[in-house]
C-alpha positions as CSV (number, residue, x, y, z in Angstrom):
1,X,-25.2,-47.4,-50.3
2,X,-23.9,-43.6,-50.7
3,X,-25.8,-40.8,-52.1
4,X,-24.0,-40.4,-55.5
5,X,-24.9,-43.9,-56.0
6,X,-28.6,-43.1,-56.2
7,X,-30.1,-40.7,-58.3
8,X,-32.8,-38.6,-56.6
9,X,-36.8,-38.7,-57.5
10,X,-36.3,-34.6,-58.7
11,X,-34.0,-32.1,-58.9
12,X,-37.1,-29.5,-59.3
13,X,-37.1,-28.3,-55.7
14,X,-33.5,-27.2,-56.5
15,X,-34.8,-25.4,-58.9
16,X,-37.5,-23.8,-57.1
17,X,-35.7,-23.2,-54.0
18,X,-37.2,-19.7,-53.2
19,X,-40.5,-20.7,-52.1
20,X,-39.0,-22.8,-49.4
21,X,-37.8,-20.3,-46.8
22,X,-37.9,-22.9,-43.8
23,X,-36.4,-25.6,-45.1
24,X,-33.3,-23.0,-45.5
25,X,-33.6,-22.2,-41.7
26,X,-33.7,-25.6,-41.0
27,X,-30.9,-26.8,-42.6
28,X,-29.0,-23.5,-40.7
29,X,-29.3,-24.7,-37.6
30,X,-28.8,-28.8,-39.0
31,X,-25.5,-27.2,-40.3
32,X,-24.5,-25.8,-37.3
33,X,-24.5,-29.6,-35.9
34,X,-21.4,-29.7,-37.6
35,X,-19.5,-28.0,-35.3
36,X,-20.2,-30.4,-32.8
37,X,-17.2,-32.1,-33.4
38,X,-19.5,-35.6,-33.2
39,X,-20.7,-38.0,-35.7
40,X,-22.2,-35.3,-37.8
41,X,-19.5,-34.2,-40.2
42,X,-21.7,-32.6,-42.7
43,X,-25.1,-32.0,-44.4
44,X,-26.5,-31.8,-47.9
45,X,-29.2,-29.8,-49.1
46,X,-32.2,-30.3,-51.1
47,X,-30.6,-33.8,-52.4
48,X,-32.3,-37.0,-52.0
49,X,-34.9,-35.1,-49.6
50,X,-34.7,-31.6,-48.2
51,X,-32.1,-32.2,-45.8
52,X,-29.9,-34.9,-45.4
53,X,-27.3,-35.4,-42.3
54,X,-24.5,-37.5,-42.9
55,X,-23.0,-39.8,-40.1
56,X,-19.6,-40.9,-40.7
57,X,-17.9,-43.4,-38.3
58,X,-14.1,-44.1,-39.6
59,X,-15.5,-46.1,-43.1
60,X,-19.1,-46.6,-41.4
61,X,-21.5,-44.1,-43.0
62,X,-25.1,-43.2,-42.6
63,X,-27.6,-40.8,-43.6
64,X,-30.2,-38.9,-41.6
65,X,-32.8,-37.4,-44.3
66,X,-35.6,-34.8,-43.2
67,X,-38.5,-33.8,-45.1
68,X,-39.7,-30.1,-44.2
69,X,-43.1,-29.2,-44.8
70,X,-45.2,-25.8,-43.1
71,X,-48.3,-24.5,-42.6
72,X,-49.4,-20.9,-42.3
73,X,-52.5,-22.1,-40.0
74,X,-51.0,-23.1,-36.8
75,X,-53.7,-24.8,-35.2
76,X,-54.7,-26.8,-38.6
77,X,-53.3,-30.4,-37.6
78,X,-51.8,-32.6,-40.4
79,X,-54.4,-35.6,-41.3
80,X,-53.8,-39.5,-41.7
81,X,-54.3,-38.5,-45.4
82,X,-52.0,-35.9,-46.1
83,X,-49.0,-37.7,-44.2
84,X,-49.6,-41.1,-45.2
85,X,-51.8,-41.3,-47.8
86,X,-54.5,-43.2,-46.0
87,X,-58.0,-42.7,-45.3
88,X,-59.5,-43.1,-42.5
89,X,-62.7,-45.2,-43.6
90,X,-62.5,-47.4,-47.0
91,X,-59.9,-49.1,-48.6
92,X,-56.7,-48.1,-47.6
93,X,-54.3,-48.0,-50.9
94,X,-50.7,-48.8,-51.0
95,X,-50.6,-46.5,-54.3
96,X,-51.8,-43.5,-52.1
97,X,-49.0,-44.7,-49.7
98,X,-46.4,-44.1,-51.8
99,X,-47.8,-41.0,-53.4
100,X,-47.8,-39.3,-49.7
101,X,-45.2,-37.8,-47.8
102,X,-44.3,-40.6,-46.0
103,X,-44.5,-42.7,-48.4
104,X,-41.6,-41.2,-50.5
105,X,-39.4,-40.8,-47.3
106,X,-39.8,-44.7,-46.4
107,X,-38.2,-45.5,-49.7
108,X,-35.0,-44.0,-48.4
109,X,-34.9,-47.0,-46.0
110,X,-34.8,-49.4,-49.1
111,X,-32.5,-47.6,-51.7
112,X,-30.2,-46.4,-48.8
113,X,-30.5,-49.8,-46.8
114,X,-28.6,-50.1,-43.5
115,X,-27.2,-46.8,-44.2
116,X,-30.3,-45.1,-43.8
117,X,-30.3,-44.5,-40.0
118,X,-33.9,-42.5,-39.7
119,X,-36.3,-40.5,-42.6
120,X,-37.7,-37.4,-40.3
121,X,-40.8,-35.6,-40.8
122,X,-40.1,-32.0,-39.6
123,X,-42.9,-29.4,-39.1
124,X,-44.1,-26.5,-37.5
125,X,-47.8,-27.8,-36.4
126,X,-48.6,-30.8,-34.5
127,X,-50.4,-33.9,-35.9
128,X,-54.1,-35.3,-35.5
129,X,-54.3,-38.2,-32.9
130,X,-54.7,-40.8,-35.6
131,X,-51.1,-39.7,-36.5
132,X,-49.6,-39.6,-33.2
133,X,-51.5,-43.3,-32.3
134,X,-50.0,-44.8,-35.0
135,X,-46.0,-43.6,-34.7
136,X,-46.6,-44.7,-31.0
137,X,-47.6,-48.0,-32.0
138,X,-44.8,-48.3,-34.6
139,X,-42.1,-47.1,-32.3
140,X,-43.8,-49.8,-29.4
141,X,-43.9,-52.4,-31.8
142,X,-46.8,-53.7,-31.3
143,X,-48.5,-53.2,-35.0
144,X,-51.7,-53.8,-33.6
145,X,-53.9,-50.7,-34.9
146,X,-55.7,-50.4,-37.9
147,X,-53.0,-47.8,-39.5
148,X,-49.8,-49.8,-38.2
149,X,-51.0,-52.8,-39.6
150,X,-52.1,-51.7,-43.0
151,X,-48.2,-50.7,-43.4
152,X,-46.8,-54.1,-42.6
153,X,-49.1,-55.9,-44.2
154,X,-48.9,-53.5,-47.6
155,X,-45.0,-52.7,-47.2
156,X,-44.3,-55.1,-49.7
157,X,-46.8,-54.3,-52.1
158,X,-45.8,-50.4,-51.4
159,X,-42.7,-50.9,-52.8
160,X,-42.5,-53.9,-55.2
161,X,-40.8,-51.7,-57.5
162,X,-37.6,-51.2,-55.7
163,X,-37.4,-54.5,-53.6
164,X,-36.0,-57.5,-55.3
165,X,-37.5,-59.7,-53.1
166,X,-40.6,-59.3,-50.6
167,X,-39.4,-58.9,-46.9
168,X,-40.4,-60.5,-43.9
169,X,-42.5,-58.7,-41.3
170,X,-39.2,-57.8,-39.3
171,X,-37.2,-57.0,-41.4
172,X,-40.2,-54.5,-42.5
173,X,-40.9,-53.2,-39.1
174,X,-37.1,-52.3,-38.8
175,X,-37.8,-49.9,-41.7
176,X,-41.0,-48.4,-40.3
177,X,-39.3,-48.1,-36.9
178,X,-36.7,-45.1,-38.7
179,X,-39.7,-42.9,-39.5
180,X,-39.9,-40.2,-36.9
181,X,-41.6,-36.9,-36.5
182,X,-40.7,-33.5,-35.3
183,X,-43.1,-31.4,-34.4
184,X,-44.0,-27.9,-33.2
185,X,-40.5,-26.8,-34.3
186,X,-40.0,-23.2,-33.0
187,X,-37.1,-22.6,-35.5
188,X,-39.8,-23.6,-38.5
189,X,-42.4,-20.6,-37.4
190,X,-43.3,-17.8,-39.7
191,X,-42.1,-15.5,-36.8
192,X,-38.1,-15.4,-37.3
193,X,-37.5,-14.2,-33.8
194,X,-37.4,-17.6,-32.7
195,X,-34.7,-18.3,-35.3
196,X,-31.9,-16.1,-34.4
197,X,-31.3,-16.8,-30.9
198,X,-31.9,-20.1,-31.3
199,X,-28.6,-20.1,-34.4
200,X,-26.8,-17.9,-31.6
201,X,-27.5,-20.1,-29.0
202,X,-25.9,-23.2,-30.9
203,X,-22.8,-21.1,-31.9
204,X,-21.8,-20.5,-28.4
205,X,-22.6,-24.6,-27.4
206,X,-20.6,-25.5,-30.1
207,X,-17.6,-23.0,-29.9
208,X,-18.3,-20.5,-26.8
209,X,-18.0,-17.6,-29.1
210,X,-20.3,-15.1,-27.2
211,X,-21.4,-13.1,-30.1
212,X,-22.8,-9.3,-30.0
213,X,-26.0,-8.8,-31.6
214,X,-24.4,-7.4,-34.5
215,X,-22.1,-10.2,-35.0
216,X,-24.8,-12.9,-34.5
217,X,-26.9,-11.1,-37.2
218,X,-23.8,-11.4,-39.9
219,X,-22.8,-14.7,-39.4
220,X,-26.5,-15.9,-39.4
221,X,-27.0,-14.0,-42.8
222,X,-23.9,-15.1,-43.7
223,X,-25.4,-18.8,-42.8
224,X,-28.5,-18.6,-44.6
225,X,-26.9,-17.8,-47.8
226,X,-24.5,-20.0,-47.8
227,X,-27.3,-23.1,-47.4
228,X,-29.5,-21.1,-50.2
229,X,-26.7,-21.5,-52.3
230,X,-26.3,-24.8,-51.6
231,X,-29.7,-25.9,-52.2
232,X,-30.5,-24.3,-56.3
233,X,-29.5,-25.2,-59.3
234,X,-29.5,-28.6,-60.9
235,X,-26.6,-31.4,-60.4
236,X,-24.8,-31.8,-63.4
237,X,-23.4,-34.5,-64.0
238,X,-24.8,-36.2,-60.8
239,X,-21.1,-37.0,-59.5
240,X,-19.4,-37.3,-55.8
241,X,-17.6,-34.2,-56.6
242,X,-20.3,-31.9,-57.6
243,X,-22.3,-33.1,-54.9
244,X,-19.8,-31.9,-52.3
245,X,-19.3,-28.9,-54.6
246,X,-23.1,-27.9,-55.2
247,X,-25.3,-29.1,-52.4
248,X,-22.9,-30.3,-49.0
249,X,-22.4,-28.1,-46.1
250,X,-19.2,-29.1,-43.8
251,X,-16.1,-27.4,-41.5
252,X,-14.5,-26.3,-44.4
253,X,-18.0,-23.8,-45.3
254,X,-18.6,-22.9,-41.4
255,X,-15.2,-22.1,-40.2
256,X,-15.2,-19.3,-42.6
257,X,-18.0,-17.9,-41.4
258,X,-16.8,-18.2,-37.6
259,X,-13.8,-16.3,-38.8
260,X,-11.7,-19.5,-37.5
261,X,-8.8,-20.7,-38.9
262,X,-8.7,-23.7,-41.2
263,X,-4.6,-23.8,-40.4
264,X,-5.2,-24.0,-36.5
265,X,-8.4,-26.1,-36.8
266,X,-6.1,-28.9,-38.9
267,X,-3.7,-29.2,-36.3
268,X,-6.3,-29.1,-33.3
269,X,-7.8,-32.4,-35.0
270,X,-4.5,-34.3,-35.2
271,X,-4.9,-34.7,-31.6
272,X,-8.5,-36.3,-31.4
273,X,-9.4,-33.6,-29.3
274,X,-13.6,-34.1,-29.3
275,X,-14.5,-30.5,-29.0
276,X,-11.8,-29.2,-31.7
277,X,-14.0,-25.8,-32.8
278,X,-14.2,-24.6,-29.0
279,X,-11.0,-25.6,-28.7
280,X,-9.5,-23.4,-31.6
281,X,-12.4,-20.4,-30.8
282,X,-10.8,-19.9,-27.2
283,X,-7.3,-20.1,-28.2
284,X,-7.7,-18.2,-31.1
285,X,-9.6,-15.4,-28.8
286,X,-7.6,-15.5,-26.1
287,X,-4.3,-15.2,-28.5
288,X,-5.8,-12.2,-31.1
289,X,-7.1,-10.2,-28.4
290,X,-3.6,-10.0,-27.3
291,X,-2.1,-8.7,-30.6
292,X,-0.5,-12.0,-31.6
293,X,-1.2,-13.3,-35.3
294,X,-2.9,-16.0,-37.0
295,X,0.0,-18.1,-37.5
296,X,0.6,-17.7,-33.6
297,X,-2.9,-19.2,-33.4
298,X,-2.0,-21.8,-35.9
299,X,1.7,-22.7,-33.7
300,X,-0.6,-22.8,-30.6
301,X,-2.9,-25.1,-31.6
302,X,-0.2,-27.5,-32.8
303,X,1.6,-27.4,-29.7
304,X,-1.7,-28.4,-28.0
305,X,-2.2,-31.2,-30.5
306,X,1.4,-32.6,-29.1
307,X,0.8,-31.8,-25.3
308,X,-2.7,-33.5,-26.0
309,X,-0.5,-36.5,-27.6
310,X,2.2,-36.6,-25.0
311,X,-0.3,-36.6,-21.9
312,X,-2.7,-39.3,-23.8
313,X,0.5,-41.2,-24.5
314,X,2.7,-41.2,-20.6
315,X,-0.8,-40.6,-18.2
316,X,-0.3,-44.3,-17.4
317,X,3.2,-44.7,-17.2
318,X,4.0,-41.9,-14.2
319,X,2.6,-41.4,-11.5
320,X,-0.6,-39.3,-11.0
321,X,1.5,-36.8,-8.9
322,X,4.2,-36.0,-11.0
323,X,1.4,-35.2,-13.7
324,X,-0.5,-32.9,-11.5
325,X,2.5,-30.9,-10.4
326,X,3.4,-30.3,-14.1
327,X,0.0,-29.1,-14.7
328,X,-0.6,-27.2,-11.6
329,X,3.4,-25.6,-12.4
330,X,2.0,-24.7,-15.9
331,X,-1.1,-23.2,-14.3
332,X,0.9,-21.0,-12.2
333,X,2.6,-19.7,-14.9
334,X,-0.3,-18.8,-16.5
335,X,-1.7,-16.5,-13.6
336,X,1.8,-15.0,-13.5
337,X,1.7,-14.0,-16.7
338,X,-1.8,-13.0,-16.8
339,X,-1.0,-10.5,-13.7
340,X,2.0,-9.1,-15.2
341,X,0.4,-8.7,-18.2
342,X,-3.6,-7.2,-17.4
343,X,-5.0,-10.9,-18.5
344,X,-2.8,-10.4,-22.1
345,X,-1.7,-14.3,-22.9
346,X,1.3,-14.4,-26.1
347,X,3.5,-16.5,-27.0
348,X,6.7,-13.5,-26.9
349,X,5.5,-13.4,-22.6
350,X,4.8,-16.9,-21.8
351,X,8.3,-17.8,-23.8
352,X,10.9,-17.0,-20.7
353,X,9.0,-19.1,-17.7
354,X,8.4,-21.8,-19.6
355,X,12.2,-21.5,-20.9
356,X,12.8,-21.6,-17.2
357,X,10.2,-24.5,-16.2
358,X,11.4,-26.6,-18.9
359,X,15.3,-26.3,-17.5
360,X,13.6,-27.0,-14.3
361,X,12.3,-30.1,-15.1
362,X,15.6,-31.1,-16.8
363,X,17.7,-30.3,-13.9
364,X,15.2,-32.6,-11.5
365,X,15.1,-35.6,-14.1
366,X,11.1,-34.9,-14.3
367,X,11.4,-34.3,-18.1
368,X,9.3,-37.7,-19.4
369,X,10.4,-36.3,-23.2
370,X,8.7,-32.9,-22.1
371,X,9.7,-30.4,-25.2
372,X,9.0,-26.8,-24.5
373,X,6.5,-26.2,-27.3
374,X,4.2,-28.9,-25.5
375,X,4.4,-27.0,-22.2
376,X,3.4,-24.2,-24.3
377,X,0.7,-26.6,-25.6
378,X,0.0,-27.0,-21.6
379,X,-0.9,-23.8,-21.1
380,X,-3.9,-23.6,-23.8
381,X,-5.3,-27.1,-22.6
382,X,-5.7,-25.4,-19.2
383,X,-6.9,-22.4,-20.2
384,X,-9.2,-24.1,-22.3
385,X,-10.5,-26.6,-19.4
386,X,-11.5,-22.8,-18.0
387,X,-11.1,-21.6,-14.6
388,X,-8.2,-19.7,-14.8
């Protein structure tokens, strides 16, 4: 089951987006996931629930959603009735359920199905005991306290308007197992110095771009306003393509931001490479810094992409010493060049030795299909594997 497939409960938060200042930092630094290179290849906001991360596997998709809720008060716990719905003395009601925050998340896990991996309640405080008993039974799976077991047994009941038929008590448990909590979130706290270095700190994981202050500040603005823009206004009509359009976040909206390019970024991915946006940060660095050009960055990263394709492709089919003396030739040019040149890497300086490598290789029969743009391609892999 995909998103566009669904409508939403409400578009009003959309709408009302300006009260909700934390749910835009915490879809900042969900967003930022994205450059990961994993799983996560993008996240929509204020659809369906606050914040919703997509997995997608090759054709195998599934959605993460997060609810976001605050308190001003830091040591006022959330309560078994304001979560759940449920009191702690009297009948317990599977109308209240439903009404409550948790309530309106588990019904993610039945309109969404097996593509709902988890419904996440993200705050800033910590919950009362009563709370924290009963997840721990949930995720034990035990169902034995008063709380757990009013779920199973009222699951059914809960939701009899969107089941078509009742479910048994594992498939039910299954769905209760998905809800998890996340607490005491520093990024969530009315004091926003927690925020920015924790945005900087995932830029640099995720691409080892080591920003100034300065530059941090800009792109993080430059963040925020991007996912504000992203989560106002209604969806109209409630289509695939004005949900990408109007409420997604993905590469295409961050490189920009990282002042990456889209180009060099393309042809990093055609070689599987798991780490692509650190990969294209350092060779894009390491190639600007030198004077070259943008489409030097983009050439660059294609001739990694074939390197990356040729040495995937003959690693098992010549010896591990004839591999390591290509590399460890390649990596000598590199600190030749680097010398000669005060550390200054371009393509105009590295062109003659590996000219002269390549005939090399010819001459000794050592080619394996070699070109010279993928020795070229060489030279970022290792630079990019560091410690040169």
């Amino acid at each position: 089951m995909l998103l566009e497939s669904i409508p939403p409960r409400e578009q009003s938060g959309r709408d009302s987006f300006s009260r909700y200042r934390a749910q835009v930092r915490s879809a900042a630094i969900a967003a930022l996931q994205v450059l990961s290179g994993g799983d996560f290849d993008r996240i929509y906001c204020d659809l369906h629930d606050d914040i919703v991360i997509r997995k997608k596997d090759g054709d195998n998709v599934k959605y993460i959603f997060y609810q976001v809720k605050t308190r001003a008060k830091k040591n006022q716990n959330w309560t078994l009735l304001e979560v759940f719905g449920m009191k702690k003395r009297g009948v317990i009601s599977a109308d209240e359920i439903k009404k409550s925050f948790v309530g309106k998340m588990l019904i993610h896990t039945i309109t969404f199905n097996q593509n709902c991996n988890s419904v996440i309640f993200q705050t800033n405080i910590n919950n009362e005991d009563d709370i924290d008993n009963l997840l721990s039974d949930i995720e034990d799976g035990k169902f034995t306290g008063k709380f757990s077991k009013a779920l199973l047994e009222k699951f059914n009941d809960i939701y009899k308007d969107e089941l078509k038929l009742p479910l048994s008590n594992e498939d039910i448990k299954a769905r209760l197992s998905k809800l998890k909590f996340e607490n005491d979130v520093y990024h969530l706290k009315d004091d926003a110095s927690f925020f920015g270095p924790l945005a900087r700190a995932k830029i640099y994981e995720y691409s080892e771009i080591d920003l100034t202050h300065n530059e941090s500040t800009d792109i993080i603005i430059k963040l925020l306003e991007l996912i504000s823009t992203k989560s106002s206004g209604v969806i109209k009509p409630f289509t695939e393509e004005n949900i990408e359009k109007s409420s997604s976040v993905s590469i295409n909206d961050l490189l920009p931001l990282l002042s990456l390019s889209k180009e060099a970024y393309d042809q990093i991915l055609r070689g599987e490479d798991p780490q692509a946006i650190k990969s294209l940060s350092i060779i894009q660095r390491t190639l600007l810094s030198s004077g070259a050009s943008l489409d030097d960055v983009t050439f660059c990263s294609k001739c990694k992409t074939e390197w990356d394709i040729w040495y995937r492709n003959i690693r098992h089919n010549i010896s591990e010493l004839e591999l390591r003396y290509i590399i460890s030739s390649v990596r000598d040019i590199i600190n030749a060049v680097s010398a000669k040149n005060n550390n200054s890497l371009t393509v105009s300086r590295l062109h003659a030795p590996l000219k002269q490598f390549h005939a090399n290789l010819k001459s000794e029969a050592r080619l394996y299909g070699l070109t010279e743009e993928m020795l070229l391609g060489a030279v970022f892999s290792e630079i990019i594997k560091g410690g040169i």
